[in-house]
C-alpha positions in Angstrom: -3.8 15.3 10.7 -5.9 14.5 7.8 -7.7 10.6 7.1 -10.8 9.8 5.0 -13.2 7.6 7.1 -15.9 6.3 4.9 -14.8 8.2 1.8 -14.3 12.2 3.6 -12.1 13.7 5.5 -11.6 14.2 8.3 -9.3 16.2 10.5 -8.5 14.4 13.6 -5.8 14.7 16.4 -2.8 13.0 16.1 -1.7 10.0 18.0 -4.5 8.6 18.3 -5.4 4.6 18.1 -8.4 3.2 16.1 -10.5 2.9 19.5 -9.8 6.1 20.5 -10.5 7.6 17.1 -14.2 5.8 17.3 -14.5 8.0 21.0 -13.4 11.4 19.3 -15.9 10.5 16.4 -18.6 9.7 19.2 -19.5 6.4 17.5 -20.1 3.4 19.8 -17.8 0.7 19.7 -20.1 -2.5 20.1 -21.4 -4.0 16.3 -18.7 -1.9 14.0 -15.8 -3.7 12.4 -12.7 -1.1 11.1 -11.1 -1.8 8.1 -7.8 0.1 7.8 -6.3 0.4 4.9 -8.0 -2.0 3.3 -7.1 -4.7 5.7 -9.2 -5.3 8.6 -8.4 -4.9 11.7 -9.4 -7.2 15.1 -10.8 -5.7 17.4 -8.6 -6.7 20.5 -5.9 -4.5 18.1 -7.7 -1.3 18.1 -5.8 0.0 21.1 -2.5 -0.9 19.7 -2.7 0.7 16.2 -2.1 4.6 15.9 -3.6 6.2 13.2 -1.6 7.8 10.3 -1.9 10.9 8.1 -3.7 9.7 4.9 -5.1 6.6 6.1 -8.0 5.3 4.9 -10.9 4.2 7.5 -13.8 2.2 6.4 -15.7 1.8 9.9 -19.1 -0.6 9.6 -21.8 -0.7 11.8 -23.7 -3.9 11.9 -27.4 -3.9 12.6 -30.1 -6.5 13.1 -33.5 -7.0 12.3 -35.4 -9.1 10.5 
């Protein structure tokens, strides 16, 4: 199935969840916030929500510094 995360897509498998969808795009799961759909999503959700064909993924990392 087809989604745009962070404005391209991207073919992914289906039935998959946001947290499994962050392992399958190899990106670490500790400092990101996913907004789905323009809504974000909490973390402890991730494992509950499947992705969908067309959805729209805005996944940010947070990074510190000074």
């Amino acid at each position: 199935m087809k989604v745009f995360i962070n404005g391209e897509t991207k073919e992914i498998p289906a039935e998959v969840n946001l947290a499994e969808l962050l392992k399958y795009l190899a990106l670490p799961d500790e400092r990101i916030a996913i907004e789905l759909n323009k809504q974000v999503v909490r973390k402890k959700d991730w494992k509950d929500i499947k992705v969908s064909d067309a959805d729209k993924i805005e996944v940010i990392h947070f990074v510190g510094g000074g």
